[in-house]
FIMARLO-809664 format. One record per residue: chain; x, y, z of N, C-alpha, C in turn; residue in one letter. Coordinates in nm, 4 decimals. Last residue first. Example, Ala and Ser with C-alpha at 12.3 -4.5 7.8 and 13.67 -1.06 7.14 Angstrom:
REM FIMARLO-809664
rec cadena->A	neast->1.2850	nnorth->-0.2250	nup->0.7080	caeast->1.3670	canorth->-0.1060	caup->0.7140	ceast->1.2900	cnorth->0.0030	cup->0.7870	residuo->S;
rec cadena->A	neast->1.3190	nnorth->-0.5690	nup->0.7800	caeast->1.2300	canorth->-0.4500	caup->0.7800	ceast->1.3200	cnorth->-0.3300	cup->0.7800	residuo->A;
REM end
This chain:
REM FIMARLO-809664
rec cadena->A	neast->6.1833	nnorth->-0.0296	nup->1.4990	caeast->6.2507	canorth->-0.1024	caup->1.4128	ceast->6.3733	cnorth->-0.0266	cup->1.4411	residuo->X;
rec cadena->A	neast->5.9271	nnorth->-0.0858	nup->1.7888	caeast->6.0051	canorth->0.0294	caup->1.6814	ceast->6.1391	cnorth->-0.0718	cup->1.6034	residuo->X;
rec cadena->A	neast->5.6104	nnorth->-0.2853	nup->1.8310	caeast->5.7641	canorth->-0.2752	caup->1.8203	ceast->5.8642	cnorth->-0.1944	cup->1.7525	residuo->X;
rec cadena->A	neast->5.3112	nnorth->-0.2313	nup->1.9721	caeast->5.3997	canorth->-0.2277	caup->1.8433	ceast->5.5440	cnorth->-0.2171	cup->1.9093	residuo->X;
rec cadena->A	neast->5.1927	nnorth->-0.2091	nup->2.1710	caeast->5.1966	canorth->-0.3090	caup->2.1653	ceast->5.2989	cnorth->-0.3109	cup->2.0021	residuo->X;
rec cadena->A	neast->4.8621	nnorth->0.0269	nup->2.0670	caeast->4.9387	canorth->-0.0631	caup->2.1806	ceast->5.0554	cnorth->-0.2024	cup->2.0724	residuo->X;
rec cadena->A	neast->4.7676	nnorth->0.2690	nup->1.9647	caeast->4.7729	canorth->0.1665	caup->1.9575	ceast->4.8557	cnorth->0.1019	cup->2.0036	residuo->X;
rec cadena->A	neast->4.4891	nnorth->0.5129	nup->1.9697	caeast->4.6277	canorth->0.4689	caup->2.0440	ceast->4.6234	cnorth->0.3769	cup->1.9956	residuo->X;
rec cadena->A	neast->4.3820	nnorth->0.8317	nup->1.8372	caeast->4.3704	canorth->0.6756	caup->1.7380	ceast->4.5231	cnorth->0.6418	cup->1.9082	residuo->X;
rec cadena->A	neast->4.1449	nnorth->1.0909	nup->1.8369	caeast->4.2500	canorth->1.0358	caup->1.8443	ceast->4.2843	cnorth->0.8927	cup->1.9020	residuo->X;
rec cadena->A	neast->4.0285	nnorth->1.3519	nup->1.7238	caeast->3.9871	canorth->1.2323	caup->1.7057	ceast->4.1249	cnorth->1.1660	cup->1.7702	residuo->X;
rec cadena->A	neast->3.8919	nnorth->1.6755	nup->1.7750	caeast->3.9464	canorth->1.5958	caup->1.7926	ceast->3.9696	cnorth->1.4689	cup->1.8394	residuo->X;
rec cadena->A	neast->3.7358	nnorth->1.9836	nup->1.6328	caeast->3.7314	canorth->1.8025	caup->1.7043	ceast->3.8005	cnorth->1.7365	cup->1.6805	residuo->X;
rec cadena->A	neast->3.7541	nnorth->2.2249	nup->1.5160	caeast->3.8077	canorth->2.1990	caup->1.6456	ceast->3.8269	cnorth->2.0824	cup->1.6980	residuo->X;
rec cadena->A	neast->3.6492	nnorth->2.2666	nup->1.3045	caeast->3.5326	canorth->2.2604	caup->1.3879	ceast->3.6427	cnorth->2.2350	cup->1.5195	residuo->X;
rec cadena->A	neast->3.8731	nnorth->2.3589	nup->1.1215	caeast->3.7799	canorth->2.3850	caup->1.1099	ceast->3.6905	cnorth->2.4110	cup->1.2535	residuo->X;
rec cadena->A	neast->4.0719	nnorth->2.1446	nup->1.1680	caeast->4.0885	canorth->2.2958	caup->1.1817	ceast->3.9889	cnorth->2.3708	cup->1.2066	residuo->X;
rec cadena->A	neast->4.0346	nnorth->1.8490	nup->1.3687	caeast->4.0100	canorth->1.9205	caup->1.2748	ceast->4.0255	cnorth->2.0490	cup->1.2573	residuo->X;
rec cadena->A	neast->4.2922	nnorth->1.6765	nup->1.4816	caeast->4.2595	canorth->1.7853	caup->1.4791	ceast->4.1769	cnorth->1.8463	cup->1.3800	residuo->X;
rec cadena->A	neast->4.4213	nnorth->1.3644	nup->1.5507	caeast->4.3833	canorth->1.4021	caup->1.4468	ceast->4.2829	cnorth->1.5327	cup->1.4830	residuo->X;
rec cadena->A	neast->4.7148	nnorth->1.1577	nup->1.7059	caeast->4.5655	canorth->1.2350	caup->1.7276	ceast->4.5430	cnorth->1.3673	cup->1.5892	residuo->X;
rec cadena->A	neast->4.8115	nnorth->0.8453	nup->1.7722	caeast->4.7731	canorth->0.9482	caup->1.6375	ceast->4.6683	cnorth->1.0629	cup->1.6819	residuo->X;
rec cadena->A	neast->5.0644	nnorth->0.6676	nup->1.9486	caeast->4.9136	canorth->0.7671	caup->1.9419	ceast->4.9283	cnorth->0.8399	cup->1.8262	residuo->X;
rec cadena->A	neast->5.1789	nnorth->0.3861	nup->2.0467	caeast->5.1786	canorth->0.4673	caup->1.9231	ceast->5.0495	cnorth->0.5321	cup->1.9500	residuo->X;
rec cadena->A	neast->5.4189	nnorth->0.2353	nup->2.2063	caeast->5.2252	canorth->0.2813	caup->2.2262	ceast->5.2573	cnorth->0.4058	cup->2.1485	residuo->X;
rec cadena->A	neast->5.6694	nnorth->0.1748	nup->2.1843	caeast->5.5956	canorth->0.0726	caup->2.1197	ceast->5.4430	cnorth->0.0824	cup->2.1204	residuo->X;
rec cadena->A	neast->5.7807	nnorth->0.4671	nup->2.3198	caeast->5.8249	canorth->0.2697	caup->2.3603	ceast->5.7125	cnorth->0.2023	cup->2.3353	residuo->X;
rec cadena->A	neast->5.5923	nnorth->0.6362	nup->2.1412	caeast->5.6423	canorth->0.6094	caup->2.3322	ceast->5.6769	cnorth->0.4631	cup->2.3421	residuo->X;
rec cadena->A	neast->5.5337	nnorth->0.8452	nup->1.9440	caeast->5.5664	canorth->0.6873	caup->1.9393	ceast->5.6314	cnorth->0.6670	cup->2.0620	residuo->X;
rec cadena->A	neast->5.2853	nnorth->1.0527	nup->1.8180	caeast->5.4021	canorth->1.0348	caup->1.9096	ceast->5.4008	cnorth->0.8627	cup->1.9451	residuo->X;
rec cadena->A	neast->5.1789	nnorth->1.2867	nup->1.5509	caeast->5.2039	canorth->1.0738	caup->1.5804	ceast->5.3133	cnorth->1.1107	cup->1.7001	residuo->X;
rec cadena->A	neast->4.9133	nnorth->1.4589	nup->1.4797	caeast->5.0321	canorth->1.5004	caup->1.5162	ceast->5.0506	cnorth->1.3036	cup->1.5924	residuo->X;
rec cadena->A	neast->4.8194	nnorth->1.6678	nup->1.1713	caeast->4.8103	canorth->1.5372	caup->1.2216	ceast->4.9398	cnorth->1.5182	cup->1.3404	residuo->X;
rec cadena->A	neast->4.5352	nnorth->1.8719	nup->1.1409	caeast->4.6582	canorth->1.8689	caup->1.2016	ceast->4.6978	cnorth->1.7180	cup->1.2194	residuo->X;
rec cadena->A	neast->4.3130	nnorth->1.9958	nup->0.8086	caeast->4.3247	canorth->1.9410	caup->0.9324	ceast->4.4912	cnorth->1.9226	cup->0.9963	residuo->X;
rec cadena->A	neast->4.3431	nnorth->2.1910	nup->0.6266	caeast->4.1802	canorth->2.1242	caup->0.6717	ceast->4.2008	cnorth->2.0473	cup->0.8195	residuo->X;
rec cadena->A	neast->4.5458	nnorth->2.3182	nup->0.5921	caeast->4.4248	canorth->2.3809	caup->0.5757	ceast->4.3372	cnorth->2.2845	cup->0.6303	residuo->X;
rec cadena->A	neast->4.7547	nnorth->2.0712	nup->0.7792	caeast->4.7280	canorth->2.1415	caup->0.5980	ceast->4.6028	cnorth->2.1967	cup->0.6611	residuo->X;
rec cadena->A	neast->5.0695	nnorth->1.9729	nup->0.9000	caeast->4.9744	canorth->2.0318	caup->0.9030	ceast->4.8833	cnorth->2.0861	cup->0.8080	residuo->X;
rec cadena->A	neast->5.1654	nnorth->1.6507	nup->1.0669	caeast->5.1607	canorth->1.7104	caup->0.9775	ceast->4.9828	cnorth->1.8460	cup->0.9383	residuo->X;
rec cadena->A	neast->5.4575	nnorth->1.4815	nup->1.2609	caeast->5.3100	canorth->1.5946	caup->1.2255	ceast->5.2701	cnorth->1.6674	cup->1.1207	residuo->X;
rec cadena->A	neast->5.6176	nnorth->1.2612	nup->1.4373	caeast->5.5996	canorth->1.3270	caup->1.3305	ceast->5.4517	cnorth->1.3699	cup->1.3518	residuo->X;
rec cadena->A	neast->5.8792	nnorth->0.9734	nup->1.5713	caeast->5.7031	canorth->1.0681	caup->1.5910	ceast->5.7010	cnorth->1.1592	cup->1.4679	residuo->X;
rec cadena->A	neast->5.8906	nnorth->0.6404	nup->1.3810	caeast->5.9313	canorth->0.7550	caup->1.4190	ceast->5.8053	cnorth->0.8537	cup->1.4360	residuo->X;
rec cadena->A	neast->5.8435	nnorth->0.3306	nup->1.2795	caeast->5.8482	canorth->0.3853	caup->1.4566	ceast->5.9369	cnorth->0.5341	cup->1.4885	residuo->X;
rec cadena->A	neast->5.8082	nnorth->0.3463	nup->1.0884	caeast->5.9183	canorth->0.2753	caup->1.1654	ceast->5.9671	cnorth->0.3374	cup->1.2203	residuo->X;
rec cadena->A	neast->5.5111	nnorth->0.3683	nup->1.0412	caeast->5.5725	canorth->0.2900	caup->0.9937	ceast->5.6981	cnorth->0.2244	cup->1.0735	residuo->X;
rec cadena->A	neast->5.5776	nnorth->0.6608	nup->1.0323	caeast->5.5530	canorth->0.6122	caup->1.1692	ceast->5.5100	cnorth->0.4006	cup->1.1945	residuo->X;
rec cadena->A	neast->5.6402	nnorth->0.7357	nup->0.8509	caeast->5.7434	canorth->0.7447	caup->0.9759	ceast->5.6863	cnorth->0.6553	cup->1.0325	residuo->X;
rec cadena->A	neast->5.4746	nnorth->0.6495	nup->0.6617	caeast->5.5717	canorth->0.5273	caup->0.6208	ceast->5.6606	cnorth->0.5963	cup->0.7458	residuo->X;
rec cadena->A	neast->5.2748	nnorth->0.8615	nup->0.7248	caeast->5.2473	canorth->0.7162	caup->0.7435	ceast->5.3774	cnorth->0.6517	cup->0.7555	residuo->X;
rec cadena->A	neast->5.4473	nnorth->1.1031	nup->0.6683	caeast->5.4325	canorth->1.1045	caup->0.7636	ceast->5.3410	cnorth->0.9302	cup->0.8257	residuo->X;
rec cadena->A	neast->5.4463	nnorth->1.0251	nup->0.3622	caeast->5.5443	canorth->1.0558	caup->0.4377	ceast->5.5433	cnorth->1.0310	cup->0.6133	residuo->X;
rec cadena->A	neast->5.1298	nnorth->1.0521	nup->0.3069	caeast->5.2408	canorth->0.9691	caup->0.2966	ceast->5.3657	cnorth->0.9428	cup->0.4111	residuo->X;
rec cadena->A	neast->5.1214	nnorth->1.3247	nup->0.3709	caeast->5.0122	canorth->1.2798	caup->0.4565	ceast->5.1059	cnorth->1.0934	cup->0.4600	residuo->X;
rec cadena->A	neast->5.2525	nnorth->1.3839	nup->0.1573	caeast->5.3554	canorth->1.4797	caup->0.2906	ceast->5.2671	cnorth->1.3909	cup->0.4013	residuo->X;
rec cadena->A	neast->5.1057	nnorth->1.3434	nup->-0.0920	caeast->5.2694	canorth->1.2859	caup->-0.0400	ceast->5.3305	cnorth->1.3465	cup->0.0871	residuo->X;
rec cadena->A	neast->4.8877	nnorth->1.4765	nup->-0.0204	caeast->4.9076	canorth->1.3633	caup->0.0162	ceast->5.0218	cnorth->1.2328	cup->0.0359	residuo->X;
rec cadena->A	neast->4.9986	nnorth->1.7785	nup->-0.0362	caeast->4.9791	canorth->1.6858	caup->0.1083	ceast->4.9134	cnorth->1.5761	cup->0.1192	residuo->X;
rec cadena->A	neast->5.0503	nnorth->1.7245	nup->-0.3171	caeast->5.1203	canorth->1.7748	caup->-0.1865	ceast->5.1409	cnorth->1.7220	cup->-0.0708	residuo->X;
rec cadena->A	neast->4.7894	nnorth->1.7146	nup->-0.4136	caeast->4.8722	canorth->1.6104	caup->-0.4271	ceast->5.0447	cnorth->1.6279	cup->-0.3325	residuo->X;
rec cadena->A	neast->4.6818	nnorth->1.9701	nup->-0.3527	caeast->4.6099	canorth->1.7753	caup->-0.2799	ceast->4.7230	cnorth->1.6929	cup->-0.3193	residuo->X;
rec cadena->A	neast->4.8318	nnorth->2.1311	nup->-0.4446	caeast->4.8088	canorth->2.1520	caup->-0.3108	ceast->4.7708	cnorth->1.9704	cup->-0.2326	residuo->X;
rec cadena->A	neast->4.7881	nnorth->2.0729	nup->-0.7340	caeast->4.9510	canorth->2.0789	caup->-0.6815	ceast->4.8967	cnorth->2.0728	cup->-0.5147	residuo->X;
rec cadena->A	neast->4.4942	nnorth->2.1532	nup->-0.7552	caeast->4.5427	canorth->2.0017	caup->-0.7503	ceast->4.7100	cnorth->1.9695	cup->-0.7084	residuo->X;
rec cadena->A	neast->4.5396	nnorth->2.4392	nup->-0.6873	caeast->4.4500	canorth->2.3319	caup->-0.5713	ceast->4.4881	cnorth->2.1949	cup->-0.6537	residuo->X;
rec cadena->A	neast->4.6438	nnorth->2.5067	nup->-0.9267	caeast->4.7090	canorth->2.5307	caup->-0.7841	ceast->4.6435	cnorth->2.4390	cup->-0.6573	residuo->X;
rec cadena->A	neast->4.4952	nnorth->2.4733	nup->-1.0931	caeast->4.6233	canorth->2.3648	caup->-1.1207	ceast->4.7479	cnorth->2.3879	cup->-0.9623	residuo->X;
rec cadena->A	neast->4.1637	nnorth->2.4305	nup->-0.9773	caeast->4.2968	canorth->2.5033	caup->-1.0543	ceast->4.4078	cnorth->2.3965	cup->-1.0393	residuo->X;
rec cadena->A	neast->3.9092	nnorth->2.2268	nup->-1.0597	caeast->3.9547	canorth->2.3162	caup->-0.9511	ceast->4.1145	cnorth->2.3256	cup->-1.0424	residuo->X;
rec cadena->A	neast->3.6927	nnorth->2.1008	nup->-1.1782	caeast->3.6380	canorth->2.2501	caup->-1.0998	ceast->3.7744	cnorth->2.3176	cup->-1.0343	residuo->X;
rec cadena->A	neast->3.7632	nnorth->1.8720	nup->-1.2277	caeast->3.7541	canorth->1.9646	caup->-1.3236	ceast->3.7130	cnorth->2.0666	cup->-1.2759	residuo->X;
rec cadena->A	neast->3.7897	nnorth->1.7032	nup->-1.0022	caeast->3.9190	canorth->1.7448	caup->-1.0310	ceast->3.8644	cnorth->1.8797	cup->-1.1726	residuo->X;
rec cadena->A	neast->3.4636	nnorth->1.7400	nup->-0.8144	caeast->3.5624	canorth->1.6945	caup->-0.8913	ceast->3.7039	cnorth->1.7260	cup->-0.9368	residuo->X;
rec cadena->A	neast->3.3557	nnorth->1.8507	nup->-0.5670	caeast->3.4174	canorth->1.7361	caup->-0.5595	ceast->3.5166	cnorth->1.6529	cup->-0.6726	residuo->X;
rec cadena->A	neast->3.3047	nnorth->2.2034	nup->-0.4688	caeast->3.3357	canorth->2.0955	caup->-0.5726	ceast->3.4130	cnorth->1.9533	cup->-0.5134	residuo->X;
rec cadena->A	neast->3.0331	nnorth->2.1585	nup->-0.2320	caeast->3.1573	canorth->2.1736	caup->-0.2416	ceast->3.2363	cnorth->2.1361	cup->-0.3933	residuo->X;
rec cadena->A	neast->2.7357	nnorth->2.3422	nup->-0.1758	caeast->2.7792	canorth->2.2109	caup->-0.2544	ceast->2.9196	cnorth->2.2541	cup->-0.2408	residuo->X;
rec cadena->A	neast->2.6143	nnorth->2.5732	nup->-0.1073	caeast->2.7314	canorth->2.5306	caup->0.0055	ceast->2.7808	cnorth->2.3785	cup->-0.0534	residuo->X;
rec cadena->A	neast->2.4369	nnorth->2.6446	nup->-0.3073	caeast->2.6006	canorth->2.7028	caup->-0.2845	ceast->2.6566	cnorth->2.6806	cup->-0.1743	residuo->X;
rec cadena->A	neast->2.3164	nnorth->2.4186	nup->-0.5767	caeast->2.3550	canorth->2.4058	caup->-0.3965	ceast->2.4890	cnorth->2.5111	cup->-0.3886	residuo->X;
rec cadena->A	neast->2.0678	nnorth->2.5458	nup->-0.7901	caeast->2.2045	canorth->2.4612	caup->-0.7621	ceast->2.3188	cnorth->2.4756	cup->-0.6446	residuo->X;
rec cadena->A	neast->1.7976	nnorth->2.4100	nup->-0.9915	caeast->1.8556	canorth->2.4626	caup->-0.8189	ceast->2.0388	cnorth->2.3874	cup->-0.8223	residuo->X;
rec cadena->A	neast->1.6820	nnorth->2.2960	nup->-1.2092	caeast->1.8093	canorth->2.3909	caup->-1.2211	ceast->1.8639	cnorth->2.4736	cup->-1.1177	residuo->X;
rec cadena->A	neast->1.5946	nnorth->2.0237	nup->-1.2878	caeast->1.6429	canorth->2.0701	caup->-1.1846	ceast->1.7403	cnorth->2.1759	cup->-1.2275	residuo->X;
rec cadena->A	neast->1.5785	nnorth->1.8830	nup->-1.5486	caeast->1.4806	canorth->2.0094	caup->-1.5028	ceast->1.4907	cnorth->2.0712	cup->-1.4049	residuo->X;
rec cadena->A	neast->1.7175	nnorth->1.6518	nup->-1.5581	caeast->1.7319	canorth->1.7482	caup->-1.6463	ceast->1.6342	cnorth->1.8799	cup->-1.6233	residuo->X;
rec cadena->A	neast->1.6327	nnorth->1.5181	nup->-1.2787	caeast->1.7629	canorth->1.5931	caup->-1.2917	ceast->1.7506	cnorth->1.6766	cup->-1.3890	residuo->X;
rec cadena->A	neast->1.3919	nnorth->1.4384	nup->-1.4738	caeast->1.3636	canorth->1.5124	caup->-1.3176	ceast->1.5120	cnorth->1.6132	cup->-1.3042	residuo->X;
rec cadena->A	neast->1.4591	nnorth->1.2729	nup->-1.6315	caeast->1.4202	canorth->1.4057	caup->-1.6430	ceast->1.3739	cnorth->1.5067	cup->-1.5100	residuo->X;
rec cadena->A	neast->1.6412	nnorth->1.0767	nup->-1.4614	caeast->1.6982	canorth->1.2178	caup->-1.5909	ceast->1.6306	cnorth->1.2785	cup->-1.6187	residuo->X;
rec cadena->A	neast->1.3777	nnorth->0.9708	nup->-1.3673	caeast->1.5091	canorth->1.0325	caup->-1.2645	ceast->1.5709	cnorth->1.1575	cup->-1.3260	residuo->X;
rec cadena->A	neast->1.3013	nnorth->0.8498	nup->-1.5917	caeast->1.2095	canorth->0.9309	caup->-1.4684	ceast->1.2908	cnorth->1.0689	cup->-1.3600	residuo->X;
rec cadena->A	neast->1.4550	nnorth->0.6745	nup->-1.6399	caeast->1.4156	canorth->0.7661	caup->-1.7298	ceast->1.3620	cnorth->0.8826	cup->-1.6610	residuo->X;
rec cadena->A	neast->1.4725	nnorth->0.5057	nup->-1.4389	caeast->1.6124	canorth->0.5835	caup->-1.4737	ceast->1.5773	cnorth->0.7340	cup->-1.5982	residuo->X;
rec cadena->A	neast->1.1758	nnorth->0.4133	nup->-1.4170	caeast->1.2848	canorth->0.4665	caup->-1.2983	ceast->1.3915	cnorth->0.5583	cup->-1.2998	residuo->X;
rec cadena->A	neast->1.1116	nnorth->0.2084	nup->-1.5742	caeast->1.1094	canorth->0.3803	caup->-1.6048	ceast->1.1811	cnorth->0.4491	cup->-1.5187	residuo->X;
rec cadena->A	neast->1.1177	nnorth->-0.0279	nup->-1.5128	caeast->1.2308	canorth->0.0252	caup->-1.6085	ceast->1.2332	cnorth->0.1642	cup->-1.6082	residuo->X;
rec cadena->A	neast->0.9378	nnorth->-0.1049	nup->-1.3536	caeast->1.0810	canorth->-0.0530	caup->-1.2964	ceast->1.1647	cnorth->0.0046	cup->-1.3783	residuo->X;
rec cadena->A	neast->0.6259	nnorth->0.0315	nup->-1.4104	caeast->0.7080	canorth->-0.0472	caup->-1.4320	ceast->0.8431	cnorth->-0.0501	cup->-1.4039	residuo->X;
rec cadena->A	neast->0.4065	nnorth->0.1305	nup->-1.1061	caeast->0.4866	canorth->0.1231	caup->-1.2632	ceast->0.5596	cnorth->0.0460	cup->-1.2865	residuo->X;
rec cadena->A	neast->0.3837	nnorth->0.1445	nup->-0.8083	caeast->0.2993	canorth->0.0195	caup->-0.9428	ceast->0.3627	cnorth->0.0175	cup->-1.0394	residuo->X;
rec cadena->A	neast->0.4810	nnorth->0.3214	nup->-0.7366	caeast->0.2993	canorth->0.3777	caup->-0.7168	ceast->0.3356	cnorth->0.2513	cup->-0.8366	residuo->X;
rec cadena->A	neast->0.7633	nnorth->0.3813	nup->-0.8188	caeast->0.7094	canorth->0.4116	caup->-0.6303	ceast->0.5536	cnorth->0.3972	cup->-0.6530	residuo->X;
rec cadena->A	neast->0.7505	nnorth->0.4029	nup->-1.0923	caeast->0.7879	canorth->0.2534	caup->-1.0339	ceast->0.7052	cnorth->0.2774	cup->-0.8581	residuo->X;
rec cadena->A	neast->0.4901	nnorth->0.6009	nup->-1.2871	caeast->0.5938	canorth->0.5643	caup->-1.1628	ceast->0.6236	cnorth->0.4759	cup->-1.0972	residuo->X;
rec cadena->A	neast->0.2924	nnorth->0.4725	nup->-1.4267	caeast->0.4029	canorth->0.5284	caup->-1.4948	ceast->0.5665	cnorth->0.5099	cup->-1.3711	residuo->X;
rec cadena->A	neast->0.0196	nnorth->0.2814	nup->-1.3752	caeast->0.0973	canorth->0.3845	caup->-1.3300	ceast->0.2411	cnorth->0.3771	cup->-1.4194	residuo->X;
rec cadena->A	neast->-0.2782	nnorth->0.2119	nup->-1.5696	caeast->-0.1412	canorth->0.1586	caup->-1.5155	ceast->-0.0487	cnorth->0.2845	cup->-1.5078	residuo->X;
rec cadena->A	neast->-0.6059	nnorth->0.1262	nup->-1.5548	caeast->-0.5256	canorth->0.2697	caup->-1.4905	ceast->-0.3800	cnorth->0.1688	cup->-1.4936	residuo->X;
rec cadena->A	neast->-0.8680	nnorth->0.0206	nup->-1.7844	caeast->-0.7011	canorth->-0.0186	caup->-1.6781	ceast->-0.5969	cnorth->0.0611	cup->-1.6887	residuo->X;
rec cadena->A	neast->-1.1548	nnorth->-0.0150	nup->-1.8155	caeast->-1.0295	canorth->0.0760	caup->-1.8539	ceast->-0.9653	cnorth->0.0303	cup->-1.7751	residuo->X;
rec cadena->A	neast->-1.3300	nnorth->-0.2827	nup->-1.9973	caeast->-1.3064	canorth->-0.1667	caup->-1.8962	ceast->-1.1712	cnorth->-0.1369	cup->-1.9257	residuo->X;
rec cadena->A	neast->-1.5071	nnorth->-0.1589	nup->-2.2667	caeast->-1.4257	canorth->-0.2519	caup->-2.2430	ceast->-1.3784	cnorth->-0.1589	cup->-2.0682	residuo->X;
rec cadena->A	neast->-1.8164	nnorth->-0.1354	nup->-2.4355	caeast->-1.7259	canorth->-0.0531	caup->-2.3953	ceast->-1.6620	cnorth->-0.1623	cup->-2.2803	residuo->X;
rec cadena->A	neast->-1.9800	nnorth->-0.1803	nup->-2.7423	caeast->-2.0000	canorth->-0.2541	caup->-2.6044	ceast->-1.8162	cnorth->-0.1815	cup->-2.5906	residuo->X;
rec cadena->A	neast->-2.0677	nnorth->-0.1472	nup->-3.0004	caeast->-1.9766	canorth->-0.0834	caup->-2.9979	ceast->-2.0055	cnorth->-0.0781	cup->-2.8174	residuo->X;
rec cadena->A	neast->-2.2198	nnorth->-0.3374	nup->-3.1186	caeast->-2.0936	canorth->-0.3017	caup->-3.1685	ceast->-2.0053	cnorth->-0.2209	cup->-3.0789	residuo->X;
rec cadena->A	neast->-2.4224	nnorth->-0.3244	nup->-2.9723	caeast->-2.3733	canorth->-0.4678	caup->-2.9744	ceast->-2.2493	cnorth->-0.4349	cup->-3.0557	residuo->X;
rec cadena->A	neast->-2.5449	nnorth->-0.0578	nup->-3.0617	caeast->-2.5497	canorth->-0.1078	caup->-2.9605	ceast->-2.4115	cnorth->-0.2258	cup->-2.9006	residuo->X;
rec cadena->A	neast->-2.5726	nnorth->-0.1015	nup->-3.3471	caeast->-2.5327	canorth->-0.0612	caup->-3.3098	ceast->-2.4725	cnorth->-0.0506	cup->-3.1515	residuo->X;
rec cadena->A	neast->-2.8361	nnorth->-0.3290	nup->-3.3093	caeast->-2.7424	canorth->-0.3338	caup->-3.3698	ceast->-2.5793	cnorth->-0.2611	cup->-3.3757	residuo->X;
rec cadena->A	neast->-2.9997	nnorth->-0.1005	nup->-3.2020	caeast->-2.9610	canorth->-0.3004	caup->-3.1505	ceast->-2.8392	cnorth->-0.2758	cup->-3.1558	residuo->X;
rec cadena->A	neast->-3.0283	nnorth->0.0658	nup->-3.3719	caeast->-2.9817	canorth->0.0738	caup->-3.2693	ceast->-2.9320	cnorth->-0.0341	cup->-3.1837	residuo->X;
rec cadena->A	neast->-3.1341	nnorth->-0.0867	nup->-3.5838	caeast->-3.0174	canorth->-0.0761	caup->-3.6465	ceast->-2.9835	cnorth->0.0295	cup->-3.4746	residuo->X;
rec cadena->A	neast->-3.3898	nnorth->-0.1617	nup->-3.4648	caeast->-3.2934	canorth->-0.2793	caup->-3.5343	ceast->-3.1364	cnorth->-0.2179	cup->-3.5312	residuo->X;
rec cadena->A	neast->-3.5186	nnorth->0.1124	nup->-3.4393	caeast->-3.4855	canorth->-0.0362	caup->-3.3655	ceast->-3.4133	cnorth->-0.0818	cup->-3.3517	residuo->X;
rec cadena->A	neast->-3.5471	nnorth->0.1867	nup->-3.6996	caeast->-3.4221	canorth->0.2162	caup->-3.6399	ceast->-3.3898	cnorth->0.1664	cup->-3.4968	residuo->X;
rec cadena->A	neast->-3.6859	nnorth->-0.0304	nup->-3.8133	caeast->-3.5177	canorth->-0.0031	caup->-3.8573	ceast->-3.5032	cnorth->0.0246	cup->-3.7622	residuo->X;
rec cadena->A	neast->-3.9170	nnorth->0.0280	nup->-3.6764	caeast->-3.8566	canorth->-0.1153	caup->-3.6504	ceast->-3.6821	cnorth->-0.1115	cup->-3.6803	residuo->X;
rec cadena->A	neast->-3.9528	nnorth->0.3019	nup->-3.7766	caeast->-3.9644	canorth->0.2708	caup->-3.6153	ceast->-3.8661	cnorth->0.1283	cup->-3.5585	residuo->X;
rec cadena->A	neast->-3.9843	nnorth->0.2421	nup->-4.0251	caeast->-3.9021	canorth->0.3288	caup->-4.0084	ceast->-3.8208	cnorth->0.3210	cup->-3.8083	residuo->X;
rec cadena->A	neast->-4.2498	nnorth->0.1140	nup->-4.0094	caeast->-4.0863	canorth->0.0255	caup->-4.0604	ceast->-3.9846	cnorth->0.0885	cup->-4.0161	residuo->X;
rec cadena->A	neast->-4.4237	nnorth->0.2602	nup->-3.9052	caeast->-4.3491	canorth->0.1019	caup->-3.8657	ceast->-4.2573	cnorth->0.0526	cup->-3.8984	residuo->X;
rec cadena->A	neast->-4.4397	nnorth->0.4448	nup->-4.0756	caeast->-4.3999	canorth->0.4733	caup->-3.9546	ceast->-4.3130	cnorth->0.3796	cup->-3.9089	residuo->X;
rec cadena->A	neast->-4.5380	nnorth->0.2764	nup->-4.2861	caeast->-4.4101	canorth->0.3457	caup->-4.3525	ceast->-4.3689	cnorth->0.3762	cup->-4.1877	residuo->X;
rec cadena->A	neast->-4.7847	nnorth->0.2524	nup->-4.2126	caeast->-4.6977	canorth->0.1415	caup->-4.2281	ceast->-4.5540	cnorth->0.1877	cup->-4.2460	residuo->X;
REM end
């Protein structure tokens, strides 16, 4: 009798157990916005990706003003008052050219057909702008 009971408990108290502890399904949710995630993570996702990137491009050019000397910013600001200059000629209706390390600019003004042709130093190609129909001052 003692078997029986022992048999019936633990029966009972496997049931029992059983019915407690019933398993829920699982729901896979992605992290990454590109695969489902949520969009917010995106920016988080990104900075650590950047913050772990330590490849760093040597044909990257600097693009900012803090990479470069007080001789290369005298140089850009140079020839953009000289790149100036040579706009407000031709402005009124005078020819003009101008030349810097990167590129040639050369304006001829022919009785009111204005040509700009633009030289790259570098690669050699040349772009060049006509425009008709202007009046010299």
């Amino acid at each position: 009798m003692n078997r029986t009971i022992t048999a019936v408990s633990t029966c009972l108290f496997l049931t029992g157990f059983s019915v407690l502890s019933q398993a829920t399904e699982l729901v896979y949710t992605p992290v990454n916005p590109n695969f489902g995630g949520n969009p917010l993570n995106g920016p988080t996702l990104l900075n650590e990706a950047q913050a772990q990137n330590d490849y760093k491009d040597p044909d990257l050019k600097r693009s900012s003003t803090a990479g470069t000397t007080a001789l290369e910013r005298f140089s850009q600001q140079l020839q953009s008052s000289l790149l100036s200059q040579v706009l407000t000629n031709i402005r009124n209706g005078n020819s003009g050219s101008l030349t810097t390390d990167a590129f040639i600019v050369n304006v001829i003004d022919d009785s009111g057909s204005l040509s700009i042709q633009i030289t790259d130093r570098v690669t050699g190609e040349i772009s060049e702008v006509n425009v008709n129909g202007l009046t010299s001052n």
